[in-house]
BAFI-312700 format. One record per residue: y, z, x of N, C-alpha, C, O in turn; residue in three letters. Coordinates in steps of 0.2 Angstrom, whole numbers, plus 5000, padded with zeros to 4 digits. Layout:
YZXYZXYZXYZXALA
...
end
This chain:
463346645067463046635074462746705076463046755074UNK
462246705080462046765083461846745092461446705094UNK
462346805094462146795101461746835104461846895102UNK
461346815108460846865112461146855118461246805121UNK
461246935120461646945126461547005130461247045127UNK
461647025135461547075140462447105142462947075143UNK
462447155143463047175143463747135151464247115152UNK
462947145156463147125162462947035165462947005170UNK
462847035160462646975162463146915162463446895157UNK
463346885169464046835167463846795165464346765164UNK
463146755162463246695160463346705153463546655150UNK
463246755150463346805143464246805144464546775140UNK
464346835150464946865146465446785147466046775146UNK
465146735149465646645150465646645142466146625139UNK
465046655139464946645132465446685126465846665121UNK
465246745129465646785123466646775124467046775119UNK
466746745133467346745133467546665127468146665124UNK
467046625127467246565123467246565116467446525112UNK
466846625115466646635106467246655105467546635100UNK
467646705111468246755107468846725107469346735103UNK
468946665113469646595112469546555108469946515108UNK
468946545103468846505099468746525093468746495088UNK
468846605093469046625087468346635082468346655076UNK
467846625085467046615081466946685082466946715087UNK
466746715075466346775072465646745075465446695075UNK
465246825077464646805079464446875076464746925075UNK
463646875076463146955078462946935085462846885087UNK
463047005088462746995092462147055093462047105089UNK
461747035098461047055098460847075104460447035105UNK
460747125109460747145116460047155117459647195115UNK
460047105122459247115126459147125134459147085138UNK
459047185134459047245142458447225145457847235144UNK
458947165150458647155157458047195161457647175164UNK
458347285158457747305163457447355160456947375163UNK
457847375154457247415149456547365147456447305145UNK
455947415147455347415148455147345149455047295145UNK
455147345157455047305162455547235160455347185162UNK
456047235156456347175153456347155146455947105146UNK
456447165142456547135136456547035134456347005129UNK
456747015142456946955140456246935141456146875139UNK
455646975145454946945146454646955138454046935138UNK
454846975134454546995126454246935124454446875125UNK
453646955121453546875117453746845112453846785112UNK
454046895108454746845103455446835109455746785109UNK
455446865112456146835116455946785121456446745123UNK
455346775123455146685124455046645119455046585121UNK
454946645112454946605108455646565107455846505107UNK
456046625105456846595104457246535111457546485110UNK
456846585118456946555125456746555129456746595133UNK
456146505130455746485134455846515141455446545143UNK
456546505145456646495150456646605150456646635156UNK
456646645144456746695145457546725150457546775154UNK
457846695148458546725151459146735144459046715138UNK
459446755147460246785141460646735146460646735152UNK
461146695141461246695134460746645131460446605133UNK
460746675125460446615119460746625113460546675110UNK
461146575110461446575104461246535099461346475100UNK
460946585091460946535084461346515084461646545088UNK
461546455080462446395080462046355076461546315078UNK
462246355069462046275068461546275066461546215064UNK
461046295064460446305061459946285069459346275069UNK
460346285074459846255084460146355086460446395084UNK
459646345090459846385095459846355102459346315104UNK
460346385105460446345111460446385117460646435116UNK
460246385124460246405129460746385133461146345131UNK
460646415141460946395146461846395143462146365139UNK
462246455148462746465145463346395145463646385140UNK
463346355151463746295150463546245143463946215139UNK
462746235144462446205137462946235131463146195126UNK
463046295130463246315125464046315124464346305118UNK
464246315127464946335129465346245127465846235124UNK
464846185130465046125129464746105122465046055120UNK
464346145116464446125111464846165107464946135102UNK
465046225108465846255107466346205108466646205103UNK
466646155113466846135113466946085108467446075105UNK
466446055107466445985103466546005097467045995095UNK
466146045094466146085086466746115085466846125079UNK
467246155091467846185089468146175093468446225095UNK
468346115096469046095100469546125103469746125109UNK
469646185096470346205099470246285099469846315095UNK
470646315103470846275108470446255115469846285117UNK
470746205117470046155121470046225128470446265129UNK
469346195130469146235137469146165142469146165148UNK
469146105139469046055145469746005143469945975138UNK
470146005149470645945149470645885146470045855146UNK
471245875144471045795141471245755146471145695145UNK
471645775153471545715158470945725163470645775166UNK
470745655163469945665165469945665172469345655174UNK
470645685176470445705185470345795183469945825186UNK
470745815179470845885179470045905175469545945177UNK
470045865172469045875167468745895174468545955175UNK
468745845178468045835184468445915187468245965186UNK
469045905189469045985193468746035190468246065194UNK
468946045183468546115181467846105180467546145183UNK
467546065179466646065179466646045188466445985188UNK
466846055192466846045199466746125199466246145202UNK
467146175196467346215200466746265198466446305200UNK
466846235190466046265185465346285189465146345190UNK
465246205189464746185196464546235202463946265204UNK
465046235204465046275209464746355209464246375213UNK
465146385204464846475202464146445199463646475202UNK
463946415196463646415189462646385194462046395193UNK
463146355199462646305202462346355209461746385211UNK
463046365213462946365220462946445221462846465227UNK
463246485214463046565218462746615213462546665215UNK
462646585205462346655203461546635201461246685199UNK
461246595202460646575201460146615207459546635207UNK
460646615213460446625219460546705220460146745223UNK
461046735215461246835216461046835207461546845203UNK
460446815203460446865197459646895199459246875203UNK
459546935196459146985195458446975196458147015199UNK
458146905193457546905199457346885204456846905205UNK
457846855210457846825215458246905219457846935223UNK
458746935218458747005220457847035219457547065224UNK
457647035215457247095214456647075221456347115225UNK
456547015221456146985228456447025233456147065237UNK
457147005233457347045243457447095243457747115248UNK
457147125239457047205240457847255244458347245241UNK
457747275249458147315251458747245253459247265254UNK
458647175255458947185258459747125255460147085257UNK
459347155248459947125241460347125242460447065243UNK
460747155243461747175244461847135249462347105249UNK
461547125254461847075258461547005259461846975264UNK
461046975256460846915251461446905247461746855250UNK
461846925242462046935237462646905238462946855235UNK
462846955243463646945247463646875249463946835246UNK
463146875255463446815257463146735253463346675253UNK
462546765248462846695243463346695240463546635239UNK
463846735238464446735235464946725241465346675240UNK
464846765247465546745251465546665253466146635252UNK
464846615255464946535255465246515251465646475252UNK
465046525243465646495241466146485238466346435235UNK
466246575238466946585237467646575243468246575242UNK
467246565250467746505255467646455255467946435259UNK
467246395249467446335248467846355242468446335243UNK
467646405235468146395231468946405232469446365230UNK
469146465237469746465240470046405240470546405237UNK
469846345243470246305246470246275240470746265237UNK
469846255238469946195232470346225227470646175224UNK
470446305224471046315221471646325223472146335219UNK
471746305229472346305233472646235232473246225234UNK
472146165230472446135227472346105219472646055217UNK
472046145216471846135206472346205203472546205197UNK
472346235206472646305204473446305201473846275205UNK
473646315195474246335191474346405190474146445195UNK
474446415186474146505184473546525184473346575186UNK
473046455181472346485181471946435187472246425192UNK
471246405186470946385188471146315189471146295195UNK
471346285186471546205184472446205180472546185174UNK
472946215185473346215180473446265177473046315179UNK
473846265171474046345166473746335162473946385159UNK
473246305159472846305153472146335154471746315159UNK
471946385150471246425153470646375151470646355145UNK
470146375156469546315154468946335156468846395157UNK
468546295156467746325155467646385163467346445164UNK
468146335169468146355175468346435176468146475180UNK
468746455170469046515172468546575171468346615174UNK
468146545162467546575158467146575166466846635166UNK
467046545169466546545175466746615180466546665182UNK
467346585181467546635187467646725185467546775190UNK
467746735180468146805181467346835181467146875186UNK
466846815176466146845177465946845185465746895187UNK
466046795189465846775195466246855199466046895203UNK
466946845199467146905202466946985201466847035205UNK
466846985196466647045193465847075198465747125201UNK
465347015198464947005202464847015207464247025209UNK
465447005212465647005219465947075219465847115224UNK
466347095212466447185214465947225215466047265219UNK
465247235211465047265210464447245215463947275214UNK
464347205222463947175227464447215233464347205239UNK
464947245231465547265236465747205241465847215247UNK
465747155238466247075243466847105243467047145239UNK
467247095251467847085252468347045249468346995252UNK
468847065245469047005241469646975245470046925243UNK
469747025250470347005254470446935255471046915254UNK
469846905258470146845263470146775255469946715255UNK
470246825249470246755246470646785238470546815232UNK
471346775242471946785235472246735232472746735230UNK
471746675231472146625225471646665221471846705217UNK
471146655221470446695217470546775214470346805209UNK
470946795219470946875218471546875210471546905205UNK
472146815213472846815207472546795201472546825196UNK
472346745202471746695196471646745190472046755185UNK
470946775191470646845192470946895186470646895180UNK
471446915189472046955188472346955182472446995178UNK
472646865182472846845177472546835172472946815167UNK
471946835170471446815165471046865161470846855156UNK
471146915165471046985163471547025162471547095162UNK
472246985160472547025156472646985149473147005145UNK
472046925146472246895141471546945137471046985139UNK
471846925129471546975126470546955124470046985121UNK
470546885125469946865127469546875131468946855132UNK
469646915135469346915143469146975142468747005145UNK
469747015137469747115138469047115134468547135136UNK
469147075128468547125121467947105126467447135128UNK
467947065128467147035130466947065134466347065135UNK
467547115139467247135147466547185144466347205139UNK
466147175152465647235152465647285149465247295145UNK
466247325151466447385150466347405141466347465138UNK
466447335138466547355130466247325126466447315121UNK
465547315128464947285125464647345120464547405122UNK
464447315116463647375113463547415115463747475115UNK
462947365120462347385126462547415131462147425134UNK
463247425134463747455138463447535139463847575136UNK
463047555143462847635146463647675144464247655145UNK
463447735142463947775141464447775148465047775148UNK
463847785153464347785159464647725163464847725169UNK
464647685159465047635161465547605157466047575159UNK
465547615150466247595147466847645149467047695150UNK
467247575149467947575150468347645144468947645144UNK
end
Protein backbone atom coordinates (compact mmCIF):
# COMPACT_ATOMS: atom_id res chain seq x y z
CA UNK A 1 0.00 0.00 0.00
CA UNK A 2 1.09 3.59 -0.39
CA UNK A 3 -0.31 6.27 1.48
CA UNK A 4 -0.46 9.87 0.48
CA UNK A 5 -0.36 11.90 3.48
CA UNK A 6 0.37 15.38 5.08
CA UNK A 7 1.92 15.37 8.41
CA UNK A 8 -0.91 17.53 9.92
CA UNK A 9 -3.57 16.48 8.47
CA UNK A 10 -6.23 14.67 10.79
CA UNK A 11 -7.92 12.90 8.21
CA UNK A 12 -4.30 11.45 7.41
CA UNK A 13 -3.44 10.91 10.58
CA UNK A 14 -7.40 8.76 11.34
CA UNK A 15 -5.65 6.79 8.61
CA UNK A 16 -2.28 6.09 9.50
CA UNK A 17 -3.61 5.45 13.27
CA UNK A 18 -5.80 2.31 11.46
CA UNK A 19 -2.92 1.15 9.20
CA UNK A 20 -0.77 0.89 12.61
CA UNK A 21 -3.69 -1.22 14.80
CA UNK A 22 -4.04 -3.28 11.89
CA UNK A 23 -0.70 -3.92 11.64
CA UNK A 24 -0.59 -3.11 7.50
CA UNK A 25 2.95 -2.07 6.25
CA UNK A 26 2.64 0.82 3.95
CA UNK A 27 5.03 3.67 1.80
CA UNK A 28 4.20 6.47 2.58
CA UNK A 29 4.32 9.54 0.47
CA UNK A 30 3.95 13.40 1.80
CA UNK A 31 2.15 15.88 0.02
CA UNK A 32 2.65 19.61 1.54
CA UNK A 33 -0.55 21.32 1.66
CA UNK A 34 1.36 24.54 1.34
CA UNK A 35 4.49 24.05 -0.39
CA UNK A 36 4.52 25.73 -3.78
CA UNK A 37 1.03 26.89 -3.48
CA UNK A 38 -0.02 23.19 -2.55
CA UNK A 39 1.02 20.24 -3.83
CA UNK A 40 -2.35 18.53 -3.54
CA UNK A 41 -3.35 21.28 -6.54
CA UNK A 42 -0.67 19.21 -8.73
CA UNK A 43 -1.91 17.76 -11.88
CA UNK A 44 -0.62 14.30 -11.08
CA UNK A 45 -2.10 14.61 -7.46
CA UNK A 46 -5.46 15.38 -9.06
CA UNK A 47 -5.29 12.38 -11.29
CA UNK A 48 -4.75 10.01 -8.31
CA UNK A 49 -7.60 12.51 -6.31
CA UNK A 50 -9.88 14.32 -8.07
CA UNK A 51 -11.27 15.78 -5.07
CA UNK A 52 -7.29 17.07 -4.50
CA UNK A 53 -7.18 16.36 -0.72
CA UNK A 54 -4.97 13.93 1.68
CA UNK A 55 -5.49 11.05 2.43
CA UNK A 56 -5.46 8.75 -0.54
CA UNK A 57 -4.40 5.37 -0.21
CA UNK A 58 -3.12 2.40 -3.16
CA UNK A 59 -4.82 -0.78 -1.39
CA UNK A 60 -5.76 -3.47 -3.59
CA UNK A 61 -4.58 -2.64 -6.94
CA UNK A 62 -7.93 0.80 -6.16
CA UNK A 63 -6.92 3.68 -4.61
CA UNK A 64 -9.19 5.19 -2.40
CA UNK A 65 -9.97 8.41 -0.88
CA UNK A 66 -11.99 10.08 1.81
CA UNK A 67 -10.37 8.85 5.15
CA UNK A 68 -13.65 7.13 6.70
CA UNK A 69 -14.06 5.50 2.94
CA UNK A 70 -10.80 4.06 3.68
CA UNK A 71 -10.70 3.21 7.03
CA UNK A 72 -14.19 1.14 6.39
CA UNK A 73 -12.43 -0.99 3.83
CA UNK A 74 -9.50 -1.68 6.38
CA UNK A 75 -12.12 -2.79 8.14
CA UNK A 76 -13.70 -5.39 5.98
CA UNK A 77 -10.31 -6.56 4.28
CA UNK A 78 -8.59 -6.76 7.92
CA UNK A 79 -11.20 -7.20 10.65
CA UNK A 80 -8.95 -7.66 13.25
CA UNK A 81 -8.58 -6.12 15.29
CA UNK A 82 -12.09 -4.42 14.54
CA UNK A 83 -12.56 -0.55 14.82
CA UNK A 84 -16.35 -1.15 14.58
CA UNK A 85 -18.48 -3.04 17.38
CA UNK A 86 -20.13 -6.18 16.67
CA UNK A 87 -23.12 -4.92 18.70
CA UNK A 88 -25.10 -2.82 16.34
CA UNK A 89 -26.37 0.05 19.11
CA UNK A 90 -22.52 0.52 19.92
CA UNK A 91 -21.93 0.37 15.85
CA UNK A 92 -24.35 3.45 15.28
CA UNK A 93 -22.64 5.17 18.52
CA UNK A 94 -19.30 5.18 17.00
CA UNK A 95 -20.28 6.32 13.39
CA UNK A 96 -22.63 8.75 15.30
CA UNK A 97 -19.64 10.18 17.09
CA UNK A 98 -17.49 9.74 13.74
CA UNK A 99 -20.13 11.76 11.92
CA UNK A 100 -19.94 14.27 14.15
CA UNK A 101 -15.93 15.32 13.91
CA UNK A 102 -15.69 14.06 10.31
CA UNK A 103 -19.05 15.97 9.35
CA UNK A 104 -19.88 18.64 11.71
CA UNK A 105 -16.27 20.18 12.56
CA UNK A 106 -13.32 19.57 10.35
CA UNK A 107 -14.71 20.19 6.81
CA UNK A 108 -15.72 23.51 8.30
CA UNK A 109 -11.70 24.45 10.20
CA UNK A 110 -9.34 22.70 7.41
CA UNK A 111 -7.37 24.81 5.29
CA UNK A 112 -9.30 26.14 2.47
CA UNK A 113 -12.20 27.38 4.19
CA UNK A 114 -9.59 29.07 6.99
CA UNK A 115 -7.74 30.47 4.06
CA UNK A 116 -11.12 32.48 3.03
CA UNK A 117 -11.49 34.07 6.72
CA UNK A 118 -8.49 35.60 6.58
CA UNK A 119 -7.70 37.08 9.94
CA UNK A 120 -10.51 36.08 11.35
CA UNK A 121 -9.52 32.14 11.34
CA UNK A 122 -8.91 31.31 14.98
CA UNK A 123 -11.93 32.28 15.91
CA UNK A 124 -14.02 30.71 13.06
CA UNK A 125 -12.01 27.58 13.92
CA UNK A 126 -12.69 27.76 17.61
CA UNK A 127 -16.11 28.13 17.64
CA UNK A 128 -16.74 25.36 14.77
CA UNK A 129 -14.96 23.13 17.12
CA UNK A 130 -16.35 24.43 20.44
CA UNK A 131 -20.32 23.71 18.96
CA UNK A 132 -19.48 20.48 18.72
CA UNK A 133 -17.25 19.50 21.18
CA UNK A 134 -20.47 20.69 23.81
CA UNK A 135 -22.59 18.21 22.03
CA UNK A 136 -19.81 15.60 21.90
CA UNK A 137 -19.19 16.09 25.80
CA UNK A 138 -22.47 14.88 26.60
CA UNK A 139 -23.04 12.15 24.37
CA UNK A 140 -19.68 10.71 25.87
CA UNK A 141 -20.87 11.01 29.05
CA UNK A 142 -23.20 8.47 28.11
CA UNK A 143 -21.12 6.04 25.11
CA UNK A 144 -17.87 6.52 27.05
CA UNK A 145 -15.76 3.44 28.93
CA UNK A 146 -12.09 4.05 28.68
CA UNK A 147 -12.57 5.28 25.14
CA UNK A 148 -14.99 6.62 22.95
CA UNK A 149 -17.60 3.73 22.87
CA UNK A 150 -16.72 1.45 25.81
CA UNK A 151 -13.06 -0.02 26.29
CA UNK A 152 -12.48 -1.11 22.86
CA UNK A 153 -10.72 1.71 20.54
CA UNK A 154 -12.89 2.39 17.30
CA UNK A 155 -13.13 4.34 14.26
CA UNK A 156 -14.63 7.10 16.91
CA UNK A 157 -11.43 7.36 18.73
CA UNK A 158 -9.20 7.20 15.15
CA UNK A 159 -11.55 10.48 14.65
CA UNK A 160 -11.27 12.12 17.90
CA UNK A 161 -7.62 12.40 19.07
CA UNK A 162 -6.78 14.10 15.34
CA UNK A 163 -9.85 16.37 16.14
CA UNK A 164 -8.15 17.30 19.63
CA UNK A 165 -4.98 18.00 18.46
CA UNK A 166 -6.83 20.54 16.20
CA UNK A 167 -8.43 22.21 18.93
CA UNK A 168 -4.83 22.43 20.62
CA UNK A 169 -3.26 23.96 18.02
CA UNK A 170 -6.58 26.65 17.38
CA UNK A 171 -5.95 27.31 21.15
CA UNK A 172 -9.67 25.81 22.33
CA UNK A 173 -10.33 25.76 25.93
CA UNK A 174 -10.37 22.24 26.79
CA UNK A 175 -11.42 22.88 30.17
CA UNK A 176 -15.22 22.70 30.06
CA UNK A 177 -14.98 19.30 28.23
CA UNK A 178 -12.99 16.43 30.42
CA UNK A 179 -14.66 13.14 29.18
CA UNK A 180 -12.81 14.33 25.85
CA UNK A 181 -9.76 15.74 27.55
CA UNK A 182 -9.45 11.82 29.67
CA UNK A 183 -10.51 10.07 26.32
CA UNK A 184 -7.69 11.88 24.61
CA UNK A 185 -5.16 11.10 27.04
CA UNK A 186 -5.80 7.63 27.06
CA UNK A 187 -5.34 6.90 23.41
CA UNK A 188 -2.25 8.72 23.30
CA UNK A 189 -0.64 6.61 25.53
CA UNK A 190 -1.31 3.46 23.03
CA UNK A 191 1.56 2.81 20.97
CA UNK A 192 -0.69 3.25 17.67
CA UNK A 193 -1.62 6.74 18.27
CA UNK A 194 2.32 7.62 19.37
CA UNK A 195 4.17 6.32 15.70
CA UNK A 196 1.37 8.10 13.84
CA UNK A 197 1.42 11.51 15.97
CA UNK A 198 2.30 14.74 13.91
CA UNK A 199 5.18 15.16 15.64
CA UNK A 200 6.80 11.76 14.07
CA UNK A 201 5.93 11.79 10.46
CA UNK A 202 8.60 12.32 7.51
CA UNK A 203 7.25 15.54 6.50
CA UNK A 204 7.30 16.59 10.20
CA UNK A 205 9.37 20.31 10.04
CA UNK A 206 12.49 20.01 12.11
CA UNK A 207 10.92 22.28 14.45
CA UNK A 208 8.09 20.48 15.21
CA UNK A 209 9.22 16.93 15.87
CA UNK A 210 8.69 15.46 19.08
Amino acid sequence: PILYSYFRSSCSWRVRIALALKGISYDLVPVNLIKDGGQQFSAEFKALNPMQQVPALKIDGITLCQSLAIINYLEETHPNPRLLPQDPKKRAQVRMIADHIVSGIQPLQNLSVLKQMGEKKMEWAQNCITSVFQALEQILQHTAGRYCVGDEVSMADLCLVPQVANAERFKVDMGPYPTITRINKDLLELEAFKITHPSRQPDTPAELRA
